[in-house]
TORLO-74188 format. One line per field, with one value per residue (C-alpha): chain; x, y, z. Coordinates in nm, 4 decimals. Each point is the difference from the previous one (the first is absolute). Layout:
<atoms>
ch = A  ...
X = X  ...
Y = Y  ...
Z = Z  ...
</atoms>
This chain:
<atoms>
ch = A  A  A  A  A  A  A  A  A  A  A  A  A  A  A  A  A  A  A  A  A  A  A  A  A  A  A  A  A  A  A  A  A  A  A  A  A  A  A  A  A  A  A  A  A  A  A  A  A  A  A  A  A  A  A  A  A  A  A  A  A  A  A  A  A  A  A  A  A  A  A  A  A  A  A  A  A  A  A  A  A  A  A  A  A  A  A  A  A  A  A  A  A  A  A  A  A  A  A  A  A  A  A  A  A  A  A  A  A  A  A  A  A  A  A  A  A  A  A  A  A  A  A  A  A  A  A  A  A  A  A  A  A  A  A  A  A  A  A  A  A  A  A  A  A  A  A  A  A  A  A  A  A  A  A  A  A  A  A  A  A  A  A  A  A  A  A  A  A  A  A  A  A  A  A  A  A  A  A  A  A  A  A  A  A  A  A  A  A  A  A  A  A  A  A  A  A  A  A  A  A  A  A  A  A  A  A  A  A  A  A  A  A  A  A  A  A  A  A  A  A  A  A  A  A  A  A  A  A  A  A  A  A  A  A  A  A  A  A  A  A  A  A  A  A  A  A  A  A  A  A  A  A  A  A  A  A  A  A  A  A  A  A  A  A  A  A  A  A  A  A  A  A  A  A  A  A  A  A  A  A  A  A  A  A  A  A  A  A  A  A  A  A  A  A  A  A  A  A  A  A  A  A  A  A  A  A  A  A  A  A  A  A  A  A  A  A  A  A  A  A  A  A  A  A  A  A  A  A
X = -1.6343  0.1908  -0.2285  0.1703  -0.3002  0.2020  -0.0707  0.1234  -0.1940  -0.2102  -0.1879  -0.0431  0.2364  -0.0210  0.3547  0.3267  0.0321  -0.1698  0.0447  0.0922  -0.0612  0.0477  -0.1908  -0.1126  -0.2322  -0.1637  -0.2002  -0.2683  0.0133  0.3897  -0.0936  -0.2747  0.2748  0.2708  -0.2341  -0.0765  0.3747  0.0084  0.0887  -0.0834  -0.0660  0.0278  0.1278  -0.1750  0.2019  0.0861  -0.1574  0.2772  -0.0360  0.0753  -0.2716  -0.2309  0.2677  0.0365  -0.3497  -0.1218  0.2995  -0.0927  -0.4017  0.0719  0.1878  -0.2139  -0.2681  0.1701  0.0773  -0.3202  -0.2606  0.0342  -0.2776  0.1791  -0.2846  0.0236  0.4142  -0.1368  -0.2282  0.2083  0.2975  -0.2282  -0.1444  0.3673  0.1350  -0.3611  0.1183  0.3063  -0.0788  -0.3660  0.1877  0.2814  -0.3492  -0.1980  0.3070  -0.0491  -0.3117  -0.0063  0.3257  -0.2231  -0.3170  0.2204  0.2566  0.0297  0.3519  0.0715  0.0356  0.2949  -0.0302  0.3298  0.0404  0.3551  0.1258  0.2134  -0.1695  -0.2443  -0.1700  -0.4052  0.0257  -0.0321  -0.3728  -0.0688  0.0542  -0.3138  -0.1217  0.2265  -0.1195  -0.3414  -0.0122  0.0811  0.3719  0.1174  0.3271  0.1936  0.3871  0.1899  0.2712  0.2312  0.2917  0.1936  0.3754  0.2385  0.1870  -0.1088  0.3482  -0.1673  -0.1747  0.0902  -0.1212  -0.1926  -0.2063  -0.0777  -0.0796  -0.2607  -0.2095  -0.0373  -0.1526  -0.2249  -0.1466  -0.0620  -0.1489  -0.1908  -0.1526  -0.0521  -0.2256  -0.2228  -0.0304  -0.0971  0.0766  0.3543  0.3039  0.3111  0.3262  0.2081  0.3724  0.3348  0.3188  0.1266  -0.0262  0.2871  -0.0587  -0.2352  -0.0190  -0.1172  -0.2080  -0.2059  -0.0508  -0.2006  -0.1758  -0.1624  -0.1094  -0.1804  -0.3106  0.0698  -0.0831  0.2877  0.3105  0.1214  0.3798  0.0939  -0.1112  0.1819  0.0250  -0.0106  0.3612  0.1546  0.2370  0.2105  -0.0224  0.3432  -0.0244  -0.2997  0.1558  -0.3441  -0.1498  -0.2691  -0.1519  0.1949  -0.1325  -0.3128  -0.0700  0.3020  0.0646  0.2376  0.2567  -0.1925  -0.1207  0.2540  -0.0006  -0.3607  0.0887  0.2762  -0.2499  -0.3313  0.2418  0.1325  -0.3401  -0.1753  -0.1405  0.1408  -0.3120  -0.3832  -0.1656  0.0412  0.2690  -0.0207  0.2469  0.0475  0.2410  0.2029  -0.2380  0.0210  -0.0737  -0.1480  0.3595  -0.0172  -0.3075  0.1540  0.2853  -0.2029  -0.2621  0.2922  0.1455  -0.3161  -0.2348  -0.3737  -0.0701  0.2055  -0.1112  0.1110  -0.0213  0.2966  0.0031  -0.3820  0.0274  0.3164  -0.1349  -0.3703  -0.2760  -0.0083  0.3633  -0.2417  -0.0363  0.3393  0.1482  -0.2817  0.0766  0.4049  -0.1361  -0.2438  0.2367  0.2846  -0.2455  -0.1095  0.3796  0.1132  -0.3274  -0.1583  -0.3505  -0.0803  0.1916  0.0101  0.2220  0.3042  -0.0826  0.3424  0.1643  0.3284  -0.0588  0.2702  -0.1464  0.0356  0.2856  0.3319  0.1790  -0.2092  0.2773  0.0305  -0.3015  0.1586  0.3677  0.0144  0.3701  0.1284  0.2909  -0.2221  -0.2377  0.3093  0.1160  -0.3018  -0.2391  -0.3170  0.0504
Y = 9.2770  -0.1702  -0.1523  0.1042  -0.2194  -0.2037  -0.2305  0.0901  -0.1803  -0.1811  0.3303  0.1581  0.3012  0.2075  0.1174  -0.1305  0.3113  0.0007  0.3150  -0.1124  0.0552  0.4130  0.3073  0.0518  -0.3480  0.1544  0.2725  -0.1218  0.2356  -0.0802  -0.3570  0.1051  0.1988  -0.2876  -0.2122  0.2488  0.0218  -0.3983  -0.1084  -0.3652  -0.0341  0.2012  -0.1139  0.1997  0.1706  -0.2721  0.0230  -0.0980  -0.2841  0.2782  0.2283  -0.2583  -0.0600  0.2991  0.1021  -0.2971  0.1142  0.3337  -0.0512  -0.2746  0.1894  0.2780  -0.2006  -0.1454  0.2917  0.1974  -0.3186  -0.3858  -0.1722  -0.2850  0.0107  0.3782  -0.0262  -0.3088  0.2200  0.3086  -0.2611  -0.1817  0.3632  0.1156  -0.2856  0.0595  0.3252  -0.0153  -0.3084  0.1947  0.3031  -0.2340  -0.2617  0.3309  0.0640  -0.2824  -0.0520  0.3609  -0.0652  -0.2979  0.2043  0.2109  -0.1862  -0.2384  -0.1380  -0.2336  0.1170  -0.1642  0.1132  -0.0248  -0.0796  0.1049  -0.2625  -0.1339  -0.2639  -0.2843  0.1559  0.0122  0.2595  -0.2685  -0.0307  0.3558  -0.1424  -0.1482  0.3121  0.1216  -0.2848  0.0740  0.3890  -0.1138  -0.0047  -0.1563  -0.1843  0.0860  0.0955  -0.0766  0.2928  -0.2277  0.0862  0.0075  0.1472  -0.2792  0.1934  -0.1825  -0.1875  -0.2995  -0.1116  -0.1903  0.0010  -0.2936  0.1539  0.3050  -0.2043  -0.1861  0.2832  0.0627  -0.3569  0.0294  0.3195  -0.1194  -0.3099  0.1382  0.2855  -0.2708  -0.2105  0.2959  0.1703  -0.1672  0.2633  0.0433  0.0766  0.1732  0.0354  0.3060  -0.1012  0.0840  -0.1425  -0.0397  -0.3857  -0.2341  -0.1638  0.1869  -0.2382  -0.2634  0.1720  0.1779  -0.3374  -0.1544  0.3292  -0.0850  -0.3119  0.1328  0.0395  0.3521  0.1680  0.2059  0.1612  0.3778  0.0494  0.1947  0.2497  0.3185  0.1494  0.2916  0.1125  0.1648  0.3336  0.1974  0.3988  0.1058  0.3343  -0.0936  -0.3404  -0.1646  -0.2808  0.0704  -0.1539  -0.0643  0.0878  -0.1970  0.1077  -0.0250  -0.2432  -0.2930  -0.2175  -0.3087  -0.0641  -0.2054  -0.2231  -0.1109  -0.1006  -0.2058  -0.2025  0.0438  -0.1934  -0.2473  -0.1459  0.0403  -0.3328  -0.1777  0.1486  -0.1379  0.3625  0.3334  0.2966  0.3527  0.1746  0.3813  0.2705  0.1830  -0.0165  0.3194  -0.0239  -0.2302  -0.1332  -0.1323  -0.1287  -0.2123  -0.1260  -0.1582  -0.1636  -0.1620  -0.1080  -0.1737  0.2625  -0.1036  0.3943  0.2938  0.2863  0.3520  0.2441  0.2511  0.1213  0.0747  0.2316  0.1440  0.0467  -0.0257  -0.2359  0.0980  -0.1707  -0.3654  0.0944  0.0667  -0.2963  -0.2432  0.1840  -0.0999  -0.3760  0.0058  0.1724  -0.2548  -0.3103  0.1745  -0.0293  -0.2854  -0.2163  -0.0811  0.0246  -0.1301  0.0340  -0.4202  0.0013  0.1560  -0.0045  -0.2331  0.0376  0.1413  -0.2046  -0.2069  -0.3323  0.1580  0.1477  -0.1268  0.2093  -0.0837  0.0827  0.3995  -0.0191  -0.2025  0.1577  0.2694  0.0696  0.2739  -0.2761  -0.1572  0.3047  0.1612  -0.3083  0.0440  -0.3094  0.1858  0.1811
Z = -4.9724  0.2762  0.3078  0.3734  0.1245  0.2966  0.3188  0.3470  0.2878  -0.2280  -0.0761  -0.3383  -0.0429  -0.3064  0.0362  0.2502  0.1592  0.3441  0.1975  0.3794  0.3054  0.1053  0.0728  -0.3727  0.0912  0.3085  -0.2639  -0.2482  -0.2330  -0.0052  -0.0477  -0.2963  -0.1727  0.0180  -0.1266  -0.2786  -0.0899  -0.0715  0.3661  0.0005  0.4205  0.2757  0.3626  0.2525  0.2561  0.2393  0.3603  0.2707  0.2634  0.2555  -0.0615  0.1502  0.2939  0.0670  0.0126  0.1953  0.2597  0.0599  0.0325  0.2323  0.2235  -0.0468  0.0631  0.3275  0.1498  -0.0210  0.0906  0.1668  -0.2149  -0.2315  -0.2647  -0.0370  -0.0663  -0.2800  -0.1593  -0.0311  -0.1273  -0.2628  -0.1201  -0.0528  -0.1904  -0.2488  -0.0031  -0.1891  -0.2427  -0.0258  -0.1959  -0.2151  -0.0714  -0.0963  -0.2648  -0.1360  -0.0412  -0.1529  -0.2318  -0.1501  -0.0255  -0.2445  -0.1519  -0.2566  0.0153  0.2780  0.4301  0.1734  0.3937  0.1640  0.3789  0.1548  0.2417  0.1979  0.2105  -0.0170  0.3001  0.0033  -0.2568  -0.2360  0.0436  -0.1290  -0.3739  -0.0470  0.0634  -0.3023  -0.2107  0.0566  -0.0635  -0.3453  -0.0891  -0.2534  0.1332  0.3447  0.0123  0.3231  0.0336  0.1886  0.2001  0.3477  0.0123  0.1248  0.2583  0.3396  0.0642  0.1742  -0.3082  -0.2588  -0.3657  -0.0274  0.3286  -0.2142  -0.2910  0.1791  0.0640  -0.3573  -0.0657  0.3006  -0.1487  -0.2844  0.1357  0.1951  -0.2108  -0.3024  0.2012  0.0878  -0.3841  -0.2975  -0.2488  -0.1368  0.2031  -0.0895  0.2351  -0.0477  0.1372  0.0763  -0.0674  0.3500  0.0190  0.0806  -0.3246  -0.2205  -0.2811  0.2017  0.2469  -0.2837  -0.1414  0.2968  0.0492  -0.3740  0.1186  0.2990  -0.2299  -0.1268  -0.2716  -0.0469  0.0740  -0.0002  0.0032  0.2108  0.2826  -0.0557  0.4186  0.1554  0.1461  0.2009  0.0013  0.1669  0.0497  0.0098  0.1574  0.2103  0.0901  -0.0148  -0.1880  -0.2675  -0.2744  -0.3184  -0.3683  -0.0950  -0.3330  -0.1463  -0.3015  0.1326  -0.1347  0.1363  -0.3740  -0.0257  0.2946  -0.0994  -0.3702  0.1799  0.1830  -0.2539  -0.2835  0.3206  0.1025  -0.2537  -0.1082  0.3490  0.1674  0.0346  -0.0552  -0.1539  0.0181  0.0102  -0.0334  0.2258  0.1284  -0.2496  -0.3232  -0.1445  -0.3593  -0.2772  -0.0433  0.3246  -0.0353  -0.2894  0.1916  0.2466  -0.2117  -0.1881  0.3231  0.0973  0.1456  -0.0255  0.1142  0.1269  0.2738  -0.0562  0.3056  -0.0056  -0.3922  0.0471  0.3131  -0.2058  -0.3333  0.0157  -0.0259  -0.3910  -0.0150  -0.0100  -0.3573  -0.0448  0.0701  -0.1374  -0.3550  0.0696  0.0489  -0.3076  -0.2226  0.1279  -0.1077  -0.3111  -0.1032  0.0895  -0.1501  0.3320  0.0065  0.3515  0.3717  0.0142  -0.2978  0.1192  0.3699  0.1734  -0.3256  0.1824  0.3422  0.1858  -0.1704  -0.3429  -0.0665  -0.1137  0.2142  0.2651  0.2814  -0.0490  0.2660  0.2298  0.0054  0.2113  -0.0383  -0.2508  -0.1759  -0.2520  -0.0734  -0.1589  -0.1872  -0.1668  0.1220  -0.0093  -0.3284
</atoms>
Protein backbone atom coordinates (compact mmCIF):
# COMPACT_ATOMS: atom_id res chain seq x y z
CA UNK A 1 0.00 0.00 0.00
CA UNK A 2 1.31 3.40 -0.94
CA UNK A 3 1.21 6.25 2.04
CA UNK A 4 -0.33 9.89 0.54
CA UNK A 5 0.51 11.01 4.20
CA UNK A 6 2.10 14.70 3.28
CA UNK A 7 3.12 18.14 5.04
CA UNK A 8 1.65 21.48 3.99
CA UNK A 9 1.97 24.26 6.71
CA UNK A 10 3.70 22.11 9.00
CA UNK A 11 0.36 20.24 9.64
CA UNK A 12 -0.25 16.57 9.16
CA UNK A 13 -2.25 15.91 5.94
CA UNK A 14 -3.35 12.46 5.13
CA UNK A 15 -3.56 13.22 1.46
CA UNK A 16 -2.18 16.55 -0.92
CA UNK A 17 -5.40 17.39 -2.02
CA UNK A 18 -6.84 20.34 -0.03
CA UNK A 19 -10.17 21.57 -1.22
CA UNK A 20 -9.96 25.63 -1.30
CA UNK A 21 -11.50 28.29 -0.55
CA UNK A 22 -15.46 28.41 -2.18
CA UNK A 23 -19.01 28.01 -1.27
CA UNK A 24 -18.75 24.12 -0.80
CA UNK A 25 -16.44 25.36 2.59
CA UNK A 26 -19.18 27.62 4.00
CA UNK A 27 -21.49 24.07 4.72
CA UNK A 28 -20.40 21.47 7.35
CA UNK A 29 -21.87 18.73 6.21
CA UNK A 30 -20.05 19.62 2.79
CA UNK A 31 -16.89 19.82 4.74
CA UNK A 32 -17.77 16.22 6.66
CA UNK A 33 -18.36 14.64 3.25
CA UNK A 34 -15.03 16.02 1.62
CA UNK A 35 -13.36 14.85 4.35
CA UNK A 36 -15.07 11.47 3.97
CA UNK A 37 -13.99 11.29 0.27
CA UNK A 38 -10.10 11.56 1.37
CA UNK A 39 -9.90 15.47 1.29
CA UNK A 40 -6.77 16.17 3.23
CA UNK A 41 -7.82 20.13 4.44
CA UNK A 42 -10.38 22.34 3.86
CA UNK A 43 -10.00 26.31 3.43
CA UNK A 44 -13.03 27.90 4.74
CA UNK A 45 -14.77 30.33 2.59
CA UNK A 46 -12.71 33.42 2.91
CA UNK A 47 -14.37 36.49 4.73
CA UNK A 48 -13.47 39.84 2.74
CA UNK A 49 -11.70 42.94 4.28
CA UNK A 50 -14.78 44.87 2.98
CA UNK A 51 -17.45 43.22 4.75
CA UNK A 52 -16.13 44.81 7.91
CA UNK A 53 -15.67 48.27 5.92
CA UNK A 54 -18.51 48.28 4.71
CA UNK A 55 -20.44 47.48 7.69
CA UNK A 56 -18.60 49.80 10.00
CA UNK A 57 -19.56 52.58 7.12
CA UNK A 58 -23.05 52.19 7.00
CA UNK A 59 -23.77 51.84 10.99
CA UNK A 60 -21.71 54.84 11.44
CA UNK A 61 -23.57 56.89 9.33
CA UNK A 62 -26.58 55.37 10.41
CA UNK A 63 -25.64 55.92 13.64
CA UNK A 64 -24.77 59.72 12.88
CA UNK A 65 -27.66 60.61 11.40
CA UNK A 66 -30.29 59.32 13.77
CA UNK A 67 -28.33 60.43 17.33
CA UNK A 68 -25.16 62.99 18.42
CA UNK A 69 -23.73 60.80 21.33
CA UNK A 70 -19.97 59.62 20.28
CA UNK A 71 -20.10 56.52 22.62
CA UNK A 72 -23.41 55.32 21.16
CA UNK A 73 -21.84 55.56 17.27
CA UNK A 74 -18.59 53.35 19.21
CA UNK A 75 -20.79 50.87 20.49
CA UNK A 76 -22.97 50.26 17.51
CA UNK A 77 -19.39 50.24 15.39
CA UNK A 78 -17.60 47.72 17.81
CA UNK A 79 -21.00 45.44 17.89
CA UNK A 80 -20.91 45.38 14.00
CA UNK A 81 -17.37 44.50 13.42
CA UNK A 82 -18.21 41.29 16.34
CA UNK A 83 -20.86 40.72 14.20
CA UNK A 84 -19.35 39.55 11.15
CA UNK A 85 -16.04 37.81 12.59
CA UNK A 86 -18.76 36.40 15.39
CA UNK A 87 -20.48 34.19 12.44
CA UNK A 88 -16.95 33.23 10.28
CA UNK A 89 -15.30 32.49 14.32
CA UNK A 90 -18.62 30.41 15.03
CA UNK A 91 -17.62 28.34 11.63
CA UNK A 92 -14.77 27.61 12.83
CA UNK A 93 -15.03 26.73 15.88
CA UNK A 94 -17.93 24.42 14.62
CA UNK A 95 -15.79 22.99 11.50
CA UNK A 96 -13.23 21.83 14.37
CA UNK A 97 -15.91 20.49 16.68
CA UNK A 98 -16.55 18.10 13.66
CA UNK A 99 -13.71 17.59 11.65
CA UNK A 100 -10.71 15.76 11.83
CA UNK A 101 -8.52 16.91 8.97
CA UNK A 102 -6.96 20.25 9.35
CA UNK A 103 -9.16 24.14 9.14
CA UNK A 104 -7.33 26.75 7.08
CA UNK A 105 -9.57 30.17 7.46
CA UNK A 106 -8.90 32.43 4.62
CA UNK A 107 -9.12 36.31 4.92
CA UNK A 108 -9.55 38.23 1.42
CA UNK A 109 -7.48 41.39 1.34
CA UNK A 110 -6.22 44.00 -0.02
CA UNK A 111 -4.85 46.30 2.65
CA UNK A 112 -2.86 46.33 5.83
CA UNK A 113 -5.61 48.49 7.29
CA UNK A 114 -6.84 47.71 11.07
CA UNK A 115 -8.43 44.70 9.71
CA UNK A 116 -5.38 43.02 10.59
CA UNK A 117 -6.24 42.78 14.25
CA UNK A 118 -9.34 40.59 13.63
CA UNK A 119 -6.83 37.46 13.14
CA UNK A 120 -6.19 36.75 16.51
CA UNK A 121 -9.57 36.39 16.74
CA UNK A 122 -9.22 33.67 13.88
CA UNK A 123 -6.33 32.09 15.66
CA UNK A 124 -8.10 31.80 18.71
CA UNK A 125 -11.53 30.26 17.52
CA UNK A 126 -9.29 27.39 16.72
CA UNK A 127 -7.98 27.28 13.13
CA UNK A 128 -5.50 25.46 12.23
CA UNK A 129 -3.29 27.79 9.89
CA UNK A 130 -4.52 31.25 8.18
CA UNK A 131 -4.38 31.90 4.25
CA UNK A 132 -4.07 35.52 3.07
CA UNK A 133 -6.11 35.68 -0.37
CA UNK A 134 -3.92 38.46 -1.61
CA UNK A 135 -4.47 40.73 -4.40
CA UNK A 136 -5.00 44.40 -5.85
CA UNK A 137 -5.36 44.91 -9.84
CA UNK A 138 -2.49 47.21 -11.06
CA UNK A 139 -4.48 49.58 -13.14
CA UNK A 140 -4.06 53.03 -11.15
CA UNK A 141 -1.57 54.76 -13.76
CA UNK A 142 0.24 56.80 -11.04
CA UNK A 143 1.66 53.79 -9.39
CA UNK A 144 4.38 51.94 -9.94
CA UNK A 145 5.07 48.22 -9.22
CA UNK A 146 7.32 48.28 -6.51
CA UNK A 147 4.42 50.64 -4.68
CA UNK A 148 2.00 47.74 -5.15
CA UNK A 149 4.49 45.29 -4.09
CA UNK A 150 4.98 46.92 -0.84
CA UNK A 151 1.62 46.46 0.31
CA UNK A 152 1.95 42.84 0.05
CA UNK A 153 5.00 42.76 2.54
CA UNK A 154 3.26 45.11 4.91
CA UNK A 155 0.34 42.66 5.11
CA UNK A 156 2.08 40.11 5.75
CA UNK A 157 4.13 41.84 8.29
CA UNK A 158 1.79 43.01 9.87
CA UNK A 159 -0.66 40.03 10.17
CA UNK A 160 2.54 37.69 11.17
CA UNK A 161 3.29 39.66 14.19
CA UNK A 162 -0.29 39.37 15.45
CA UNK A 163 -0.85 35.25 14.76
CA UNK A 164 1.26 32.62 15.86
CA UNK A 165 -0.25 29.78 14.02
CA UNK A 166 0.71 29.06 10.39
CA UNK A 167 0.27 31.41 7.52
CA UNK A 168 -0.22 30.76 3.94
CA UNK A 169 -0.32 33.55 1.03
CA UNK A 170 -2.43 32.78 -1.95
CA UNK A 171 -0.86 35.05 -4.99
CA UNK A 172 -0.93 36.23 -8.32
CA UNK A 173 1.44 36.54 -10.95
CA UNK A 174 1.16 40.21 -11.61
CA UNK A 175 4.58 41.25 -10.13
CA UNK A 176 7.29 43.12 -12.00
CA UNK A 177 9.56 40.30 -11.30
CA UNK A 178 7.82 37.30 -9.93
CA UNK A 179 10.75 35.15 -9.32
CA UNK A 180 12.28 37.46 -7.15
CA UNK A 181 9.43 39.00 -5.46
CA UNK A 182 8.03 35.48 -4.40
CA UNK A 183 11.39 34.83 -3.02
CA UNK A 184 11.43 37.63 -0.30
CA UNK A 185 7.78 36.98 0.37
CA UNK A 186 9.17 33.31 1.74
CA UNK A 187 11.41 34.95 3.89
CA UNK A 188 8.85 37.14 5.51
CA UNK A 189 8.28 34.25 8.05
CA UNK A 190 5.59 32.36 6.14
CA UNK A 191 4.59 29.21 6.08
CA UNK A 192 3.62 28.84 2.66
CA UNK A 193 2.78 29.77 -0.68
CA UNK A 194 -0.36 29.12 -3.02
CA UNK A 195 0.21 29.77 -6.75
CA UNK A 196 -1.92 31.51 -8.01
CA UNK A 197 -5.31 33.40 -7.43
CA UNK A 198 -7.59 32.47 -10.21
CA UNK A 199 -10.08 36.16 -10.44
CA UNK A 200 -13.22 36.93 -11.08
CA UNK A 201 -13.68 38.76 -14.67
CA UNK A 202 -15.34 40.59 -16.42
CA UNK A 203 -17.76 40.28 -19.70
CA UNK A 204 -19.47 41.81 -22.12
CA UNK A 205 -23.34 41.31 -23.11
CA UNK A 206 -23.40 41.82 -26.66
CA UNK A 207 -26.99 42.49 -27.31
CA UNK A 208 -27.54 44.13 -23.95
CA UNK A 209 -24.24 46.09 -24.24
CA UNK A 210 -23.63 45.66 -20.49
CA UNK A 211 -20.92 44.24 -18.41
CA UNK A 212 -21.55 41.01 -16.41
CA UNK A 213 -19.78 38.46 -14.80
CA UNK A 214 -17.75 35.95 -16.80
CA UNK A 215 -17.88 31.98 -16.25
CA UNK A 216 -16.66 30.93 -12.79
CA UNK A 217 -16.90 27.37 -12.85
CA UNK A 218 -15.43 26.62 -15.79
CA UNK A 219 -12.17 24.45 -15.97
CA UNK A 220 -9.20 26.86 -17.13
CA UNK A 221 -6.11 26.59 -19.02
CA UNK A 222 -4.19 28.24 -16.07
CA UNK A 223 -2.87 24.59 -15.16
CA UNK A 224 -0.22 25.32 -16.94
CA UNK A 225 1.00 28.65 -15.89
CA UNK A 226 1.31 27.26 -12.26
CA UNK A 227 3.53 24.14 -13.20
CA UNK A 228 5.67 26.88 -14.94
CA UNK A 229 6.33 28.61 -11.74
CA UNK A 230 5.73 25.44 -9.05
CA UNK A 231 8.98 23.67 -11.04
CA UNK A 232 10.71 27.56 -11.14
CA UNK A 233 10.83 28.22 -7.36
CA UNK A 234 10.69 25.37 -6.13
CA UNK A 235 13.67 24.84 -3.88
CA UNK A 236 14.71 28.86 -4.24
CA UNK A 237 12.01 29.50 -1.58
CA UNK A 238 12.13 29.40 2.50
CA UNK A 239 8.50 27.71 2.86
CA UNK A 240 5.99 25.54 1.24
CA UNK A 241 3.94 25.54 -2.21
CA UNK A 242 0.62 24.77 -3.12
CA UNK A 243 -0.22 24.52 -6.03
CA UNK A 244 -4.23 25.87 -7.42
CA UNK A 245 -6.42 26.92 -10.40
CA UNK A 246 -6.84 24.51 -13.18
CA UNK A 247 -6.43 21.01 -11.25
CA UNK A 248 -8.90 18.92 -12.62
CA UNK A 249 -7.87 15.42 -12.27
CA UNK A 250 -5.37 13.03 -10.46
CA UNK A 251 -3.04 13.63 -13.48
CA UNK A 252 -2.79 16.99 -12.53
CA UNK A 253 -2.35 16.36 -9.26
CA UNK A 254 0.84 14.40 -10.37
CA UNK A 255 2.24 17.08 -12.44
CA UNK A 256 2.44 19.40 -9.75
CA UNK A 257 3.83 17.26 -7.01
CA UNK A 258 6.65 16.42 -9.46
CA UNK A 259 7.13 20.03 -10.13
CA UNK A 260 7.58 20.75 -6.49
CA UNK A 261 4.12 21.07 -4.94
CA UNK A 262 4.12 20.34 -1.12
CA UNK A 263 -0.02 20.37 -1.57
CA UNK A 264 -2.52 21.29 -4.29
CA UNK A 265 -6.23 23.01 -3.84
CA UNK A 266 -9.00 21.86 -6.06
CA UNK A 267 -12.17 24.16 -6.28
CA UNK A 268 -13.65 24.09 -9.87
CA UNK A 269 -13.65 20.08 -10.73
CA UNK A 270 -15.51 19.61 -7.31
CA UNK A 271 -18.45 22.10 -7.95
CA UNK A 272 -18.33 20.42 -11.62
CA UNK A 273 -18.19 16.87 -10.87
CA UNK A 274 -19.01 16.36 -7.29
CA UNK A 275 -17.52 16.13 -3.97
CA UNK A 276 -17.34 12.16 -4.65
CA UNK A 277 -14.74 13.12 -7.55
CA UNK A 278 -12.01 13.42 -4.13
CA UNK A 279 -11.97 9.72 -4.50
CA UNK A 280 -11.53 9.80 -7.95
CA UNK A 281 -8.59 11.45 -8.33
CA UNK A 282 -6.74 10.16 -5.07
CA UNK A 283 -7.22 6.50 -6.78
CA UNK A 284 -5.39 8.18 -10.20
CA UNK A 285 -2.44 9.27 -7.67
CA UNK A 286 -2.30 5.85 -5.75
CA UNK A 287 -2.60 3.79 -8.78
CA UNK A 288 0.16 6.15 -10.51
CA UNK A 289 2.64 5.38 -7.34
CA UNK A 290 1.62 1.79 -7.21
CA UNK A 291 3.21 1.62 -10.81
CA UNK A 292 5.90 3.36 -10.88
CA UNK A 293 7.41 1.80 -7.28
CA UNK A 294 6.79 4.85 -5.16
CA UNK A 295 5.58 4.17 -1.92
CA UNK A 296 5.57 7.67 -0.35
CA UNK A 297 4.73 11.50 -1.84
CA UNK A 298 8.58 12.64 -0.59
CA UNK A 299 10.02 10.23 -3.03
CA UNK A 300 9.08 11.59 -6.25
CA UNK A 301 7.85 14.97 -5.04
CA UNK A 302 10.44 17.83 -7.33
CA UNK A 303 11.46 14.96 -9.36
CA UNK A 304 10.55 17.00 -12.70
CA UNK A 305 11.30 20.63 -11.10
CA UNK A 306 13.42 23.41 -12.78
CA UNK A 307 16.56 22.28 -10.55
CA UNK A 308 16.17 18.71 -11.78
CA UNK A 309 15.78 18.29 -15.01
CA UNK A 310 18.18 18.15 -17.87
CA UNK A 311 16.14 20.05 -19.97
CA UNK A 312 15.59 22.36 -17.43
CA UNK A 313 14.79 25.39 -19.98
CA UNK A 314 11.34 24.04 -21.59
CA UNK A 315 9.94 26.03 -18.38
CA UNK A 316 11.58 29.00 -18.97
CA UNK A 317 11.13 29.40 -22.93
CA UNK A 318 8.09 30.81 -23.67
CA UNK A 319 8.57 31.00 -27.42
CA UNK A 320 7.12 28.22 -29.78
CA UNK A 321 10.95 27.76 -31.85
CA UNK A 322 12.50 25.29 -29.55
CA UNK A 323 9.25 23.42 -28.36
CA UNK A 324 9.07 22.13 -31.96
CA UNK A 325 12.75 21.29 -32.30
CA UNK A 326 11.99 19.01 -29.78
CA UNK A 327 13.83 20.44 -26.41
CA UNK A 328 11.28 19.30 -24.03
CA UNK A 329 10.68 15.84 -25.45
Amino acid sequence: MVDLNCKYLGLNLKTPLIIGSCGLTNNIVKMKEMEANGAGAVVLKSIFEEQITNEVMQAGQEVMYDVSYRDAFDYIKGYTEMASYQKYTDLIRQAKSTLQIPVIASINCTSSGDWTAYAKRIEDAGADALELNLFFLPSDFEKIGTQYEDTYFKIVEKVRATISIPMAIKVSHYFSSLANTLQKLSRTGINGMVLFNRFYSPDIDIEKLSTKGAPIFEESDNFYDTLRWIAIMDKHINCDLCATSGIIDGKDVIKQLLVGADAVQMVTAIYNKGVEHIKVVLNTLQEWMERHNFETIEQFKGKMSFKDIAHSEAYLRVQFMKHFAGITE
